[in-house]
C-alpha positions as CSV (number, residue, x, y, z in Angstrom):
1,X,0.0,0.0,0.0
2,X,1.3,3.4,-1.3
3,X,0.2,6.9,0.3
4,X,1.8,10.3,-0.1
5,X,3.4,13.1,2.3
6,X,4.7,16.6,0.7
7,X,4.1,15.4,-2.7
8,X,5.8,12.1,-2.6
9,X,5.0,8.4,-1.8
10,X,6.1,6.9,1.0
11,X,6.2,2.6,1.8
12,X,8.0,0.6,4.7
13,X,10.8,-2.1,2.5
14,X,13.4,-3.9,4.0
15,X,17.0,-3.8,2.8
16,X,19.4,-5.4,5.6
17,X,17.2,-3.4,7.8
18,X,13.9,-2.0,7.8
19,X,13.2,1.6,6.1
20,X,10.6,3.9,5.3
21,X,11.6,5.0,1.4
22,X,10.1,8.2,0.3
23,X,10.0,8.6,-3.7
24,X,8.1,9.9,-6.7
25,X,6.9,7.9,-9.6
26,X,9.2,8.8,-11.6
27,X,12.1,9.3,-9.0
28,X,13.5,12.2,-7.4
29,X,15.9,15.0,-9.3
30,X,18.8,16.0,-7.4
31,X,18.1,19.5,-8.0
32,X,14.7,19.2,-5.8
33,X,16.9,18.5,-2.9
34,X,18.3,20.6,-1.0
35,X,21.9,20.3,-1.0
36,X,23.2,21.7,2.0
37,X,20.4,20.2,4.3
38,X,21.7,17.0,2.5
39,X,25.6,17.8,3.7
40,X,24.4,18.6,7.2
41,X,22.4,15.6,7.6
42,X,25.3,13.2,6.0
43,X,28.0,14.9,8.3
44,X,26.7,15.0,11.8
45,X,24.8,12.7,13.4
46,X,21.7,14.3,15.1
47,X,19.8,13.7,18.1
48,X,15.8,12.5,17.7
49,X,16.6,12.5,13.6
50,X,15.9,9.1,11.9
51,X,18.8,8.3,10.1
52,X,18.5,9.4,6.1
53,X,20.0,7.3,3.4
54,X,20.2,8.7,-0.3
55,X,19.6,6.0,-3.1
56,X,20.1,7.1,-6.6
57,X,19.1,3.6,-9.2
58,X,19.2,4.9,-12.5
59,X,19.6,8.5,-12.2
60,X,16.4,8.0,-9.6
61,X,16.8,9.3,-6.4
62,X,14.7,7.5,-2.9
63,X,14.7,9.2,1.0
64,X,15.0,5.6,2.9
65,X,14.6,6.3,6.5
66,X,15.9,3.7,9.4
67,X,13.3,2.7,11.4
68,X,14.8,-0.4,12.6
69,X,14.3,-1.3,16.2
70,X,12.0,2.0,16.6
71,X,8.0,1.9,16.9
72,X,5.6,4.0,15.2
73,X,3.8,6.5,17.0
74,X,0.4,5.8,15.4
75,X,0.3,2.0,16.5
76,X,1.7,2.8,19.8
77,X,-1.1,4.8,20.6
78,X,-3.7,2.6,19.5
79,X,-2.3,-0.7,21.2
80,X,-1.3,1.0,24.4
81,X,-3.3,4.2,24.9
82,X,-2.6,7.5,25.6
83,X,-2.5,9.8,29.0
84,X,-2.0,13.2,30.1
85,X,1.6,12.5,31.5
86,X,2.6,10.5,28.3
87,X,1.4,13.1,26.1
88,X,3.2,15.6,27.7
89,X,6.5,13.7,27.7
90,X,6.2,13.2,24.0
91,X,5.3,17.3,23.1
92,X,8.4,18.3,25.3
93,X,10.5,15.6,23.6
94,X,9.3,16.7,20.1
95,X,9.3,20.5,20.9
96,X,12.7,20.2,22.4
97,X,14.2,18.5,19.2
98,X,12.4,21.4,16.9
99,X,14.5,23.6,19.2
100,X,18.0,21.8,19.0
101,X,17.5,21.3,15.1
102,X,17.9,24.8,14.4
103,X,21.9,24.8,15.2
104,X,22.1,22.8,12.4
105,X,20.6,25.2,9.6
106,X,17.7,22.7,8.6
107,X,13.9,24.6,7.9
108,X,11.1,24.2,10.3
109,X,9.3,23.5,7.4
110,X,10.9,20.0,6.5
111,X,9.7,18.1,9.7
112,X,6.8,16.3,9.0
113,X,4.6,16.2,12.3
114,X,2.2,13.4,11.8
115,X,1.7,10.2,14.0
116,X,3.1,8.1,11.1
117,X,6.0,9.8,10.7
118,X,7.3,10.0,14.3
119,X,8.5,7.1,15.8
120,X,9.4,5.8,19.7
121,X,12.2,3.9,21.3
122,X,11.8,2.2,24.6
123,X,10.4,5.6,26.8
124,X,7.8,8.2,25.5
125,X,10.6,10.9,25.7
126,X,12.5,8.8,23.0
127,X,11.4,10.4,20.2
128,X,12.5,10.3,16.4
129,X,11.1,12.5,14.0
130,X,11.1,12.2,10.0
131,X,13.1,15.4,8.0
132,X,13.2,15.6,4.4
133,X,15.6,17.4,3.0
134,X,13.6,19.4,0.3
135,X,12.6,23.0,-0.9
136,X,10.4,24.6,-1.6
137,X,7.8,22.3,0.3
138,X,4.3,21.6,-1.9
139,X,2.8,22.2,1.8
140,X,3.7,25.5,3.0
141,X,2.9,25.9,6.8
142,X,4.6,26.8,9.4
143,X,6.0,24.8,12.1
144,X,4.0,26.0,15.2
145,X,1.0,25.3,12.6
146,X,2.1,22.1,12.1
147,X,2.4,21.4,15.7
148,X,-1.0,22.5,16.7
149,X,-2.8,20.3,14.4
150,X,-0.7,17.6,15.6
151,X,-2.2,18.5,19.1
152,X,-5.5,18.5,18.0
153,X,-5.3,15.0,16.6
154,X,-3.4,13.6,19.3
155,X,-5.7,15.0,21.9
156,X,-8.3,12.8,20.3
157,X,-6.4,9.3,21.8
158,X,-6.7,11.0,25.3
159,X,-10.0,10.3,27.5
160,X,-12.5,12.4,28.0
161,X,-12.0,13.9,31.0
162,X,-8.3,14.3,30.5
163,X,-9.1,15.6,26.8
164,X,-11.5,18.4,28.2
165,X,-8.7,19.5,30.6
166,X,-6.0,20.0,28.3
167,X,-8.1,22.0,25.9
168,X,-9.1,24.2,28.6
169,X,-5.7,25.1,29.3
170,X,-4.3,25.7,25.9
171,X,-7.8,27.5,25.2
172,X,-6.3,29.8,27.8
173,X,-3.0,29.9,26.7
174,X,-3.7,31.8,24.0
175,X,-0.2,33.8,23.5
176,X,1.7,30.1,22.6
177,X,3.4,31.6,19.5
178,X,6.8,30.1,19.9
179,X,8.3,26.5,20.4
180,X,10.0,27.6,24.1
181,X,6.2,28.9,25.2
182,X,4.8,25.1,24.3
183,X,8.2,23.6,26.1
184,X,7.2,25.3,29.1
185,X,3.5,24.7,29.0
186,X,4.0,21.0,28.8
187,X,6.4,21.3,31.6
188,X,4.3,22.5,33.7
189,X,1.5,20.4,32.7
190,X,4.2,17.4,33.5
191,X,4.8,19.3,36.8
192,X,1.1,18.6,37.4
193,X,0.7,15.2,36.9
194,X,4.1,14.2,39.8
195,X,2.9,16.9,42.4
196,X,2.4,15.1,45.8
197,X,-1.0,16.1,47.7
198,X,-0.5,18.6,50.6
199,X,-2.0,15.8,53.1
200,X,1.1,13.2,52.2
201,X,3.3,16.0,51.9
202,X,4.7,15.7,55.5
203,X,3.1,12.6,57.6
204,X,5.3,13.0,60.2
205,X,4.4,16.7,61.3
206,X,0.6,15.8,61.2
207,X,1.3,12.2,63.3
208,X,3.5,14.8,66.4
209,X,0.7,17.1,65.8
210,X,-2.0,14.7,66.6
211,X,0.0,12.8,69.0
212,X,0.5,16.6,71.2
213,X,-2.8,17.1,71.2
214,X,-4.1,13.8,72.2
215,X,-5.6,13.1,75.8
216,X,-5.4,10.5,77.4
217,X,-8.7,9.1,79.5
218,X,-8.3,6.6,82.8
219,X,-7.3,3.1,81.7
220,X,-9.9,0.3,81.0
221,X,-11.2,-2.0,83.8
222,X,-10.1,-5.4,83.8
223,X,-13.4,-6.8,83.6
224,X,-13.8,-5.6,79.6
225,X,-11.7,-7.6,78.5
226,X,-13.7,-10.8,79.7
227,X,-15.5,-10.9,76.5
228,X,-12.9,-11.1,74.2
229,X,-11.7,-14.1,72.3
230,X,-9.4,-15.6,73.8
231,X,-5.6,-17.7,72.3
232,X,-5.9,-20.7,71.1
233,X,-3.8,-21.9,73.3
234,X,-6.1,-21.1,76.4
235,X,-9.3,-22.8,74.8
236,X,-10.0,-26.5,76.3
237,X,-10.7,-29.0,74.0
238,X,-12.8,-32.0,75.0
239,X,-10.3,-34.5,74.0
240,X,-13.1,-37.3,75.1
241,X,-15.4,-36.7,72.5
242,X,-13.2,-36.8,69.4
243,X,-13.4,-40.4,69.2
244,X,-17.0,-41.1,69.2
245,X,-17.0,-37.8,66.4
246,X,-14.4,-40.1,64.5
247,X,-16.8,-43.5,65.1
248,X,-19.6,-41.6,63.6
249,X,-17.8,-40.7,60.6
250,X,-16.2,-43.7,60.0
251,X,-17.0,-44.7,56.2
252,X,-18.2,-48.4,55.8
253,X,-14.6,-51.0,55.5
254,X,-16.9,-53.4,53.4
255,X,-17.4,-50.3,50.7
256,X,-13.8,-49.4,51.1
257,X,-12.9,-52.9,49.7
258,X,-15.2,-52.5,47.0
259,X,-13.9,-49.0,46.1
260,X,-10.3,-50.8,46.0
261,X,-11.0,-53.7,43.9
262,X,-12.9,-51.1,41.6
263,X,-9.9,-48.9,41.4
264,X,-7.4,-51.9,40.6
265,X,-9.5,-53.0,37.5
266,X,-9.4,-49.9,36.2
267,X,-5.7,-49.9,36.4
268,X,-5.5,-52.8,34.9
269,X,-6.7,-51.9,31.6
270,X,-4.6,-49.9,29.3
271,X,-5.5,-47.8,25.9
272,X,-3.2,-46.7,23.3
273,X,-3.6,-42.8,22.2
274,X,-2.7,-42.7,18.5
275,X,0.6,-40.4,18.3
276,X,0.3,-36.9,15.5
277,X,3.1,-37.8,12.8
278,X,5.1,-34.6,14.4
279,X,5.2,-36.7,17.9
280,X,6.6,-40.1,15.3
281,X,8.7,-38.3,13.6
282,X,10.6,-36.9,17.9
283,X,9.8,-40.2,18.8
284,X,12.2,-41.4,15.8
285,X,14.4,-39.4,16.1
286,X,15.0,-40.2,19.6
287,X,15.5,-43.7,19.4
288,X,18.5,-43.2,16.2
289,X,20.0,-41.3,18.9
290,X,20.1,-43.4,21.6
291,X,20.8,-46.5,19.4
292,X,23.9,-44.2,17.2
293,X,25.1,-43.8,21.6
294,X,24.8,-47.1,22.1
295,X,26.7,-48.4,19.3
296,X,29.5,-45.7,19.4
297,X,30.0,-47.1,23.4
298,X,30.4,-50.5,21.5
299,X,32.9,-49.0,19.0
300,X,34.6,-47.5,21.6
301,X,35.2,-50.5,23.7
302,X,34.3,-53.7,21.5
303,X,33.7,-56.9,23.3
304,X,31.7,-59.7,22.5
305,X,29.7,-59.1,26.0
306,X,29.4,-55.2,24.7
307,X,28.1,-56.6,21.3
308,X,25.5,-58.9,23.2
309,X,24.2,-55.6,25.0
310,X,24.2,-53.5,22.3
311,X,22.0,-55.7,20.0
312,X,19.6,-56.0,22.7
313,X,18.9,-52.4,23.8
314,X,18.9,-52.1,20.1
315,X,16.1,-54.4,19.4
316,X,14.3,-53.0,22.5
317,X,14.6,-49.3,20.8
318,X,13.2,-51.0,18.0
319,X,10.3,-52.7,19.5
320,X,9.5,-49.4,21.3
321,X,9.5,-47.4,18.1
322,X,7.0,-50.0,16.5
323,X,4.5,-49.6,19.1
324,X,4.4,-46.2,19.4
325,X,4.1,-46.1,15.2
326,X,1.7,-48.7,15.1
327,X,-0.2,-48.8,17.9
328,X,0.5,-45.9,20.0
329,X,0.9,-44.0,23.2
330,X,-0.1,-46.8,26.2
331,X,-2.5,-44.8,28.3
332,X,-3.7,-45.7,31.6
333,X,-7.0,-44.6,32.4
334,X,-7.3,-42.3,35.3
335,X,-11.1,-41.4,35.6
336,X,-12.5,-44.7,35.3
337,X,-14.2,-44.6,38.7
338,X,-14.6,-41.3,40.5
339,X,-14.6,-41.4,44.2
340,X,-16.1,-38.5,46.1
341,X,-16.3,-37.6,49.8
342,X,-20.0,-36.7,51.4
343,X,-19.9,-34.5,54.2
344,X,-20.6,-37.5,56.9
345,X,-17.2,-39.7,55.4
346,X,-19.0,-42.1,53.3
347,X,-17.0,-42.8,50.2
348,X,-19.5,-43.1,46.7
349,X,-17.7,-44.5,43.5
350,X,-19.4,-43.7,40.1
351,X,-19.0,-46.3,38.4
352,X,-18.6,-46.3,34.3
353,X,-22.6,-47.0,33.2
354,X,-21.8,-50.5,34.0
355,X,-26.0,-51.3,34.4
356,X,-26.0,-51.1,30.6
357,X,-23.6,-54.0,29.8
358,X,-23.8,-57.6,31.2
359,X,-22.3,-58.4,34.4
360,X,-20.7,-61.0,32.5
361,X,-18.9,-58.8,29.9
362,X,-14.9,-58.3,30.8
363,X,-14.9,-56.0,27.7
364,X,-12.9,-52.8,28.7
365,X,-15.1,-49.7,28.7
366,X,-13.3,-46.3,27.4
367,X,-15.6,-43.8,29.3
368,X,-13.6,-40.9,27.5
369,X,-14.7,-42.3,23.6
370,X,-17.8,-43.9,24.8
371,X,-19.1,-40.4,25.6
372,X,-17.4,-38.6,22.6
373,X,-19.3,-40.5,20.1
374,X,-22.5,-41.0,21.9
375,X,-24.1,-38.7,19.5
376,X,-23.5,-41.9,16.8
377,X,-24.8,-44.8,18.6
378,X,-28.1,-45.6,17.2
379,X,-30.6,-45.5,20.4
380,X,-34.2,-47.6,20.8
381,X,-37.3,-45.5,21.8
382,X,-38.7,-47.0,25.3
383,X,-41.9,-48.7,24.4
384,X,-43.8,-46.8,27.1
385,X,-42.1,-43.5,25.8
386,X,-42.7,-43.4,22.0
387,X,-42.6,-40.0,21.6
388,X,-39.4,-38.9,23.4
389,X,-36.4,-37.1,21.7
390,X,-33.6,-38.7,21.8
391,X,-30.0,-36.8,22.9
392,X,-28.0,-36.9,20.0
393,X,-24.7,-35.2,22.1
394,X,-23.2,-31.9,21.8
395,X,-22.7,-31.1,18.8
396,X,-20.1,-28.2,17.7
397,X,-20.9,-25.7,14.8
398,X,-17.7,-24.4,12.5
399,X,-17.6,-20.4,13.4
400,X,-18.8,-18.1,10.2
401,X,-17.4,-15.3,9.0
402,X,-13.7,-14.2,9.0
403,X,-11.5,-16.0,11.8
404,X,-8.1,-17.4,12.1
405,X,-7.2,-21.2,12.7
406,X,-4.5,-21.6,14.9
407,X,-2.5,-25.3,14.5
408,X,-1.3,-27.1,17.2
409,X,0.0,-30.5,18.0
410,X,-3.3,-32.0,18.9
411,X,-6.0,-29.8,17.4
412,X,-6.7,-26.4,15.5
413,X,-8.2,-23.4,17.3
414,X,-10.6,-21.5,15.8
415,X,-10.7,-17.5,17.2
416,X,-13.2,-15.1,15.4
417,X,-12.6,-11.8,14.5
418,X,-14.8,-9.2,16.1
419,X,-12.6,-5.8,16.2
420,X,-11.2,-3.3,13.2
421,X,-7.8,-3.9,14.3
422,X,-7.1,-7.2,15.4
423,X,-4.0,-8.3,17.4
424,X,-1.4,-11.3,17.6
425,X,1.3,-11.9,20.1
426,X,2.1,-12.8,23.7
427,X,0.7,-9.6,25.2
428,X,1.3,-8.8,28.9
429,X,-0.3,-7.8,32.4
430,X,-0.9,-3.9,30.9
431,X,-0.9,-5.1,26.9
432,X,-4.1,-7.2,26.1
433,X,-4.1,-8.8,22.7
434,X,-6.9,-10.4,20.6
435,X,-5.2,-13.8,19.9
436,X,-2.6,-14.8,22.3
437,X,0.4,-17.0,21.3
438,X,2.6,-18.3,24.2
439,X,5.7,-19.1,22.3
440,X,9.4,-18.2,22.9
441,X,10.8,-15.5,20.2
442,X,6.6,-13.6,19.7
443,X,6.7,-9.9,20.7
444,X,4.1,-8.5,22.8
445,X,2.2,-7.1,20.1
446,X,3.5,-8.7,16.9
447,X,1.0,-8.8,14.1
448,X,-2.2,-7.1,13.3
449,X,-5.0,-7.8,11.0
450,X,-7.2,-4.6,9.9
451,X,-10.6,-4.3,8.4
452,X,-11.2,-2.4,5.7
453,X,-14.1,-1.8,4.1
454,X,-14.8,-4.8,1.9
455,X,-11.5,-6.3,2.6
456,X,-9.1,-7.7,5.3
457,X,-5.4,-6.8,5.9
458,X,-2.1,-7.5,7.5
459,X,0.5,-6.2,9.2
460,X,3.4,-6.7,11.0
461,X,3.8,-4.3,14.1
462,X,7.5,-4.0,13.9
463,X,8.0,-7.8,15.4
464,X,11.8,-8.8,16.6
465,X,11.4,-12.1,14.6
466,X,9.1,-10.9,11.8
467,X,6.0,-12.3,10.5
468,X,5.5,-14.6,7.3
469,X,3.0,-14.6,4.9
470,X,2.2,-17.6,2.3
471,X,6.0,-18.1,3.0
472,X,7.5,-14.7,2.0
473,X,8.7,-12.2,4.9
474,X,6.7,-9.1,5.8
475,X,8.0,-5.5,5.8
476,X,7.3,-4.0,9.5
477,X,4.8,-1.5,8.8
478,X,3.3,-2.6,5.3
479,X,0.2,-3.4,4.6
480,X,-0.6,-6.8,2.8
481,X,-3.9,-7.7,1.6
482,X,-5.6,-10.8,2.8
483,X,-7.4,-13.3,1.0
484,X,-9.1,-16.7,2.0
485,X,-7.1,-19.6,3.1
486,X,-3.4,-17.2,3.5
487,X,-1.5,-19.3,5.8
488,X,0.7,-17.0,8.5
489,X,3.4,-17.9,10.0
490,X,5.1,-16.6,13.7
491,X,8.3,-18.0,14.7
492,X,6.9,-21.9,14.4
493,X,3.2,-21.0,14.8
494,X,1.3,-22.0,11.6
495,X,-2.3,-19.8,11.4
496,X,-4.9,-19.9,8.5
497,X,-6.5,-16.5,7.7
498,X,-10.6,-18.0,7.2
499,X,-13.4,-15.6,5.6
């Protein structure tokens, strides 16, 4: 996606970094730039500038900015908010570079004041903002201008109440007509927020105040205190009656030993869990190893004993892989029989449906599968019921509209999305996000999806590790449209994009 600034287009590409280029169709003369503003900006290395590279292909000249470990204002803002402190922080930060700039002969003029253009490091008073290096300007404003209308749209990020305050006071402030009169406003208005309140201010004169002035009446009678709970270790406890409390309670011994032999036959039978062929392929893997280990301890001290071993762990390893490829994980099941405690001590097992099988019938009973496909068992209306409906299970509806598919190991997550500008990554305790992945090497906010009107699009919010689309890298910052079935990737997270 291509939009303009000053007359020229502007688009976030990566070239061993990432950059914001700034070109023309056509490409930019060198007699459009300003020469001198391009000598000062290659020779001396200035604070809160984003560093400018000049690229001349073919007698066509491109601004490429590096943005590279910096975050744009504009997405800041929307992912984290904005308050009355951190907006002042940012105007003093951005009025005080305006200031310093001037020692270096560049125009007011060239700074281009606009969220998308200004860019953070790790603290609100890290700012970077965007020069270009060309006169005359097709937009000609000037600076305090410039500023002010970046107020007013910034202001709009701010909450209400905060929002109405701040206009107030610049509505007052009526005579702002240089940069050092908005430094100090915001100054103040910083001032403001970090003041302490005049009742914390000094705790220690109001406690030798109150502690002066404080009379003292006679001292209690003994006798109040006789209602007051007393220690523990002063309470008698009737030592006596514990036992017949314990009697009482005493579950049945003749259901214990049921409850016992229940739990043993449970144990007793074992399931095997199909493994994904991800988990074959580890479980491969891990048995070359420890057979290519055992065999180079063989090689390393050979002996017809050493051989003997080292055949049969090696056939073990083998028989072990076989299972687990053709039959499976052995599982134990653990909630065959469910004991719970009632409040008097008597023990009740729930037993697996066992009144709809023979008692005859040894055949193992997988309570997890049985109840997983009930809905496809075919079930007999009762006789005396001929009318009744019949519970076919819960059954789960795909979600419509556009949603993501997350894969993992076992099974594929399905999240729908509900807001304009949905958000990927492992988010935080003050950073909520729409879709959270909890994987080593995702940033806090690393991709975001945005609706458009008719459309959907992507992009990645300036991620440490990047974000892959159909296979092919994303520019920080670039938009990519989005179609149905795009598979993105983070780090080793596979998602499909779903419409």
């Amino acid at each position: 996606m291509t939009q303009e600034v000053f007359g020229l287009r502007y688009e976030f590409v990566y070239n061993h970094g990432h950059y914001m280029a700034l070109h023309k169709e056509h490409g930019l003369e060198a007699k459009e730039l300003s020469m001198l503003q391009v000598k000062m900006l290659e020779a001396n290395d200035i604070p809160n500038l984003l560093p400018l590279e000049i690229q001349e292909i073919d007698f066509r000249i491109s601004l490429l900015y590096n943005i590279s470990s910096k975050r744009m204002l504009a997405h800041v803002v929307k992912i984290e908010g904005l308050s009355k402190l951190k907006f002042a922080k940012m105007m003093v930060a951005i009025v005080s570079t305006l200031e310093a700039n001037k020692n270096y002969m560049l125009n007011e003029e060239g700074y281009v004041l606009k969220e998308n253009f200004i860019f953070m490091g790790a603290e609100w008073s890290d700012i970077y903002l965007t020069y270009i290096p060309i006169e005359p300007l097709s937009e000609d404003q000037s600076v305090t201008k410039s500023l002010a209308l970046f107020m007013d749209h910034m202001l709009l990020a701010l909450k209400d109440e905060e929002r109405n305050e701040v206009n107030a006071i610049l509505t007052a402030c009526t005579s702002m007509h240089r940069l050092q009169d908005y430094k100090d406003f915001f100054l103040q208005l910083m001032d403001k927020q970090t003041v302490v309140p005049k009742e914390l201010a000094a705790p220690v004169n109001h406690q030798y105040e109150l502690e002066t002035d404080r009379t003292y009446s006679d001292p209690p009678h003994p006798e109040q205190f006789n209602n007051l709970p007393k220690p523990h270790l002063a309470q008698q406890v009737d030592y006596q009656s514990e036992p017949q409390k314990w009697n009482q309670n005493a579950p049945n011994v003749q259901q214990d030993e049921q409850v016992v032999k229940a739990v043993k036959a449970d144990m007793q039978s074992t399931s095997f869990t199909p493994l994904t062929q991800r988990s074959q392929l580890i479980a491969l893997a891990v048995v070359i190893l420890l057979s290519a280990f055992v065999w180079q301890n063989y090689f390393t001290y050979p002996s017809t004993e050493t051989l003997h071993v080292t055949a049969g762990i090696t056939i073990i390893l083998a028989d072990i892989w076989l299972v687990l490829k053709f039959l499976g994980l052995p599982m134990t099941p653990q909630g065959g029989q469910h004991q719970t405690f009632t409040p008097s001590g008597e023990i009740q097992a729930e037993s697996i449906v066992k009144s709809q099988f023979p008692e005859g019938d040894e055949k193992l009973i997988d309570v997890q599968n049985y109840y997983d496909n009930l809905h496809q068992h075919t079930s007999l209306l009762h006789n005396k019921l001929p009318n009744a409906t019949v519970f076919l299970g819960n059954v789960k509806l795909q979600a419509a509209g556009p949603r993501i598919e997350v894969k993992t190991e076992d099974n594929v997550r399905t999240i729908s999305i509900t807001n304009d500008h949905f958000t990927i990554g492992r988010g935080d305790a003050n950073i909520k996000v729409d879709c959270v992945l909890e994987e080593a090497g995702v940033s806090r906010i690393h991709t975001e999806i945005i609706k458009k009107e008719i459309s959907y699009e992507i992009q990645d919010a300036g991620s440490t590790n990047g974000t892959y689309l159909n296979g092919e890298l994303l520019v920080a910052y670039q938009r990519y449209p989005l179609k149905d079935g795009d598979e993105i990737r983070i780090v080793r997270q596979e998602i499909r994009f779903r419409l």
